[in-house]
N, C-alpha and C positions, 0 to 999 in steps of 0.2 A: 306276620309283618316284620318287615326286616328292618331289625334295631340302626339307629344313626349312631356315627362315631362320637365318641365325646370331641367337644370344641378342644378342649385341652388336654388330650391325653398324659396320662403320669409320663414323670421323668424317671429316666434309667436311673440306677442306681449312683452310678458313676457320679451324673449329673447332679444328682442328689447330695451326694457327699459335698461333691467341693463348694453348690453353694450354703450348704451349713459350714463349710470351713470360712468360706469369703463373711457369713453374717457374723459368725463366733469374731472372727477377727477386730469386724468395723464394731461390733459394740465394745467390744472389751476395755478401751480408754471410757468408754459412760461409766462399766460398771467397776472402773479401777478407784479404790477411794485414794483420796491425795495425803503423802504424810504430813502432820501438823505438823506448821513451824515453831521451833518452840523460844520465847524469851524470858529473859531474866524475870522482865518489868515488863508491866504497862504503865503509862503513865497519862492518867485520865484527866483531860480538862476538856469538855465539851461544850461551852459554853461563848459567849457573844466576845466581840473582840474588845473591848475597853477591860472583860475580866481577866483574857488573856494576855495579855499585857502586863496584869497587875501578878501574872503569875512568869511572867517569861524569866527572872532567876530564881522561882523555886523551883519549876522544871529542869534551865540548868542544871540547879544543885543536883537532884534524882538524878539524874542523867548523870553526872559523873560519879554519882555514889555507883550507879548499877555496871556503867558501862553505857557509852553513847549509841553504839551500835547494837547493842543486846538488848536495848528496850523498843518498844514498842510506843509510841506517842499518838493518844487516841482523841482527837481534835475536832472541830465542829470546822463548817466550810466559809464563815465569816474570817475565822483562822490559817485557813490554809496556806496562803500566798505567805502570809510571816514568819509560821513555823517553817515552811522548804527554805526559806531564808536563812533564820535561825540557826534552824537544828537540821540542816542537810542531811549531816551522815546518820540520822536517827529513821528508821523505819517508821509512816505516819500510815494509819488509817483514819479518814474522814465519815463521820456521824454529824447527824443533824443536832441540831441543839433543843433543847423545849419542846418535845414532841409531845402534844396533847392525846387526850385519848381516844377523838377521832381517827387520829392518823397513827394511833404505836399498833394497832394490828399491821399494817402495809410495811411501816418502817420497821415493825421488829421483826417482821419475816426477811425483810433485806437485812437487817444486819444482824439475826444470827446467819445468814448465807455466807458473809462473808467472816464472822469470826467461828465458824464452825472446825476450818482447818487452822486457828493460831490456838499455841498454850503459852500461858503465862504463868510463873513460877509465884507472883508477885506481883499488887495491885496497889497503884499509889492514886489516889483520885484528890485532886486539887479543887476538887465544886463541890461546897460547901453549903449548899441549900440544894439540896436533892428531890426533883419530882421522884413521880415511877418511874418515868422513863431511863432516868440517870440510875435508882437501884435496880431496876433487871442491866443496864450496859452492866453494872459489877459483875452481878450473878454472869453473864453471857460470858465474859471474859474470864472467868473462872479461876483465878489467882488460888494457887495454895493460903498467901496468905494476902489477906485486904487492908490496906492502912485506909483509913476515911477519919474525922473530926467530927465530933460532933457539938451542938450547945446547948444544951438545955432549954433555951428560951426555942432555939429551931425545932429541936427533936419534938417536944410537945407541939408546938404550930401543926409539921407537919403529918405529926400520927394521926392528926386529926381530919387528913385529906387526902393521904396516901394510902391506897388499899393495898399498898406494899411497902414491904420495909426489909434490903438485903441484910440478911443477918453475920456482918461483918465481924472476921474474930479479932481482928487488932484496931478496937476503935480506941480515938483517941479525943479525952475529955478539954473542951476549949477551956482555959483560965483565964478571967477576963483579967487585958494587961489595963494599965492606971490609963488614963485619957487623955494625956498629955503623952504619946510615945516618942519622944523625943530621941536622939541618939548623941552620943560625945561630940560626933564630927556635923551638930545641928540638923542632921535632917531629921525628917520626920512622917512617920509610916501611920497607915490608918488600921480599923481591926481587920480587912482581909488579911492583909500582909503582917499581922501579928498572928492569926490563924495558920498562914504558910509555913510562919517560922516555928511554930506548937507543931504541925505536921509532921514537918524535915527533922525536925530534932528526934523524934520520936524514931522515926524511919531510920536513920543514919546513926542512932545513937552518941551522936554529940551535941552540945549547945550549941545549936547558933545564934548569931546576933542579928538583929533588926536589918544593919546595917548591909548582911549577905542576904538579904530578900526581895532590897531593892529594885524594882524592878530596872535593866540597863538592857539595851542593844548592842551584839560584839558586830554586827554586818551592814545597820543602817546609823548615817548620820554621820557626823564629823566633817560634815566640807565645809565651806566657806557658809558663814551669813548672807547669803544674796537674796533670799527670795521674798524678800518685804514681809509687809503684815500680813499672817494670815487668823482671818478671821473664823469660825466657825461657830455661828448664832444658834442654831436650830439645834433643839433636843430633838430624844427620841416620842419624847409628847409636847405638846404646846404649851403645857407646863411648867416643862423644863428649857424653855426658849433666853436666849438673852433677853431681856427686858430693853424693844428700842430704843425708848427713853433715855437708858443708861449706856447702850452701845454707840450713840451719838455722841453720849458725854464722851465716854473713854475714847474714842477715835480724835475728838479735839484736842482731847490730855495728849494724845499720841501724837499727833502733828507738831506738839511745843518739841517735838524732841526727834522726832523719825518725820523724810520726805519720802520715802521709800511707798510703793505703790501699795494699796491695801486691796486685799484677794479675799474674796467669800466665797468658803469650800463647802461641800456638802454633798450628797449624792444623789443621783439621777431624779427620784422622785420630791426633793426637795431643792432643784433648780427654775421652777418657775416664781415660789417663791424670796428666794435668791436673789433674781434680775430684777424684782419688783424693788426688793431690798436697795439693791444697789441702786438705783433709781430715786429712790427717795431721800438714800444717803448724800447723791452727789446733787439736786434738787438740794438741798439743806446748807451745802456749802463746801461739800466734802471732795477734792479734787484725787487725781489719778484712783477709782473705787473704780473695780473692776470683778465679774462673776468668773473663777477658773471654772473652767469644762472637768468633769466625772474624769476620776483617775482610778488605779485599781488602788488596791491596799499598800502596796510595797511604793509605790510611786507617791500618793500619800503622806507616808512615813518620811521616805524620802525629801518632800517637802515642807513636814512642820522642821524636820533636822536643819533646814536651810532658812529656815525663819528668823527673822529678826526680834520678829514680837508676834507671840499666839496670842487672842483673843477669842474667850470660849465658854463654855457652859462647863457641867460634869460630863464630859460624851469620852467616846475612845480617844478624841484629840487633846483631851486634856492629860489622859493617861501616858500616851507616847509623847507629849511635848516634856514631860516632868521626867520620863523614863530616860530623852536624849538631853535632860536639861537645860533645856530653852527659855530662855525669859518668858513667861506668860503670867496673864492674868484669868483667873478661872473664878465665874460664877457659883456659886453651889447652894442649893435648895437644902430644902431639909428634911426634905423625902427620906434618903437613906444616910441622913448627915453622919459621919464617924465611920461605914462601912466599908467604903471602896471611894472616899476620901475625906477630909484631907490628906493629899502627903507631899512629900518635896521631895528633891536630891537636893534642892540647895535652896538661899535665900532669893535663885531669880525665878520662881513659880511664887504665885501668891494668890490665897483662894480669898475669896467674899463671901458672907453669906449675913441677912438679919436673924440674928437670934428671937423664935420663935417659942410659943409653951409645946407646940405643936408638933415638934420634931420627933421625926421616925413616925410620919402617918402614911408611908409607903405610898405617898403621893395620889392619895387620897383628899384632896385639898378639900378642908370646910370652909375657905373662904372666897370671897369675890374674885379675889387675883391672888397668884403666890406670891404672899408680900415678903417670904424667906426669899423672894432674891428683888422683889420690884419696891422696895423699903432698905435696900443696901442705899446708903449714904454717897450721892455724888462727889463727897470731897473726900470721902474713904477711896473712890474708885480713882479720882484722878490721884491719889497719894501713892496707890500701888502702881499704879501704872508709871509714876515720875521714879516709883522703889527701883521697878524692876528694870524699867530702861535705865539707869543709873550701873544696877547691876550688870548689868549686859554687856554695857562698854569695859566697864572693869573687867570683862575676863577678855 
């Protein structure tokens, strides 16, 4: 029986050759490894935007100690828009913030992908309460040498729920500063930003003062006061809400002194609540109350900078109205009373809060309502409020 041809007869030699030369070629950029880029610094703050804020002049400082362009700025994506702001000429990569441990297998295959080709000579991390997630970013990024804080009161908390702990060789022990952190020139800083300044000293090898950690914007802010009152009621829990009651108050305190139209900001998933808001304010007696439409972050900023008077809880609004120093008046609980505030640039921020036994219960509240802010005194509120609009015009 006479055999059939093969369907595909082999390729001549020839043939053969050149396409092993055409595949050698096309894979060759797969199998080329790319050369690491290599920086100074990283300089780590991966966390939610009201902390980043509270850190935008200790990164400055890093950043000119290292060099602006030689560091590496490793940021979460609430941050992103303010840092390209900020710190333009600074190289940023973008990490998520708070990565639980559902999701650190996905996300830490994505971001060792992308820190696989950077070296960092030198690791400055400015987050101060570290999941795992934040000690493997250390470990990933690989710094000859690591600066991190630590505090004793933290470090015990979270040995006890961290099944990791990067073992950093330049840790730097927190000293708790007096409670009153006051400064020569009256302002006054909380213990993150005494934590900042225990870091950078350390790092940079000289003292700094309270007074250079203040957090300040060199890109947003400075135009005119046109943009009326803006408000912002809503915490990140209903906990930490303006108490209506008292937001009523203060907005009447405010009419004795400002006609300027009052705005409630907030973002996209806290806009229905908002228009309700606004509704029941102007329903009450309260004329030109109006809900702004969702802006991005930069746009934002831009707008407490143009404020006449902020009106706010502890939220990121309270941290940039203080950082461009804006008249406001800010609410604050006593969840994390002392940590990430109080503070001021000047006499025109001024915080509220009832003195509670209960302070520092990580807003865990044992009671009915948080009377740390729904037991602040109605003639305390309209006082500040009569303080800071006073202040206002003076400058």
């Amino acid at each position: 029986m006479k055999a059939l041809p093969a369907k595909f007869p082999p390729s001549p030699a020839p043939v053969r050759w050149w396409r092993g030369w055409i595949a050698r070629r096309l894979a060759r950029p797969l199998r080329r490894v790319p050369r690491a880029r290599r920086f100074r610094a990283a300089i780590v703050k991966v966390d939610r935007l009201g902390d980043f804020v509270l850190a935008l002049s200790a990164i400055r400082r890093a950043l000119a100690h290292f060099g602006e362009e030689e560091c590496l700025l490793v940021i979460s994506p609430q941050a992103a828009a303010l840092a390209a702001r900020e710190f333009s000429r600074t190289p940023r990569l973008v990490l998520p913030a708070a990565v639980g441990h559902k999701r650190l297998l996905w996300e830490g295959w994505k971001a060792r992908r992308l820190l696989r080709d950077l070296a960092c000579d030198e690791v400055v991390c400015f987050r101060h309460q570290r999941w795992d997630w934040d000690e493997l970013l250390l470990l990933w990024l690989g710094g000859g040498r690591c600066h991190v804080l630590d505090e004793a009161e933290n470090r015990d908390f979270f040995a006890a729920r961290n099944t990791y702990a990067f073992p950093a060789r330049e840790r730097v022990d927190f000293v708790p500063a007096p409670s009153s952190l006051e400064t020569a020139a009256g302002t006054q800083g909380c213990r993150e930003l005494e934590m900042h300044r225990q870091l950078l000293t350390a790092v940079t090898g000289r003292r700094l003062t309270l007074e250079e950690v203040l957090p300040r914007f060199e890109y947003i802010g400075g135009g005119p006061a046109e943009g009326g009152i803006l408000v912002s009621p809503l915490g990140s829990h209903a906990l930490r809400d303006f108490p209506e009651a008292l937001l009523v108050v203060a907005l009447h305190a405010v009419r004795r002194h400002l006609a300027a139209p009052i705005r409630l900001h907030g973002d996209t998933s806290q806009r229905p609540r908002l228009l309700q808001l606004a509704g029941r304010l102007r329903a009450g007696g309260l004329d030109r109350v109006e809900c702004a439409a969702p802006t991005g972050v930069v746009e934002f900023a831009e707008a407490v900078g143009k404020a006449e008077l902020v009106l706010t809880v502890e939220t990121s609004t309270a941290h940039i109205a203080a950082a461009l120093d804006r008249p406001a008046v800010v609410l604050i609980g006593g969840g994390h009373f002392g940590q990430f505030g109080p503070w001021r640039r000047s006499a025109r921020q001024c915080w509220l809060t009832h003195p509670m036994d209960c302070f520092g219960c990580n807003w865990h509240c044992i009671h009915p309502a948080p009377y740390c802010l729904t037991r602040i005194a109605p003639d305390a509120l309209r006082a500040a409020v009569a303080q800071v609009c006073r202040e206002g015009v003076a400058r």
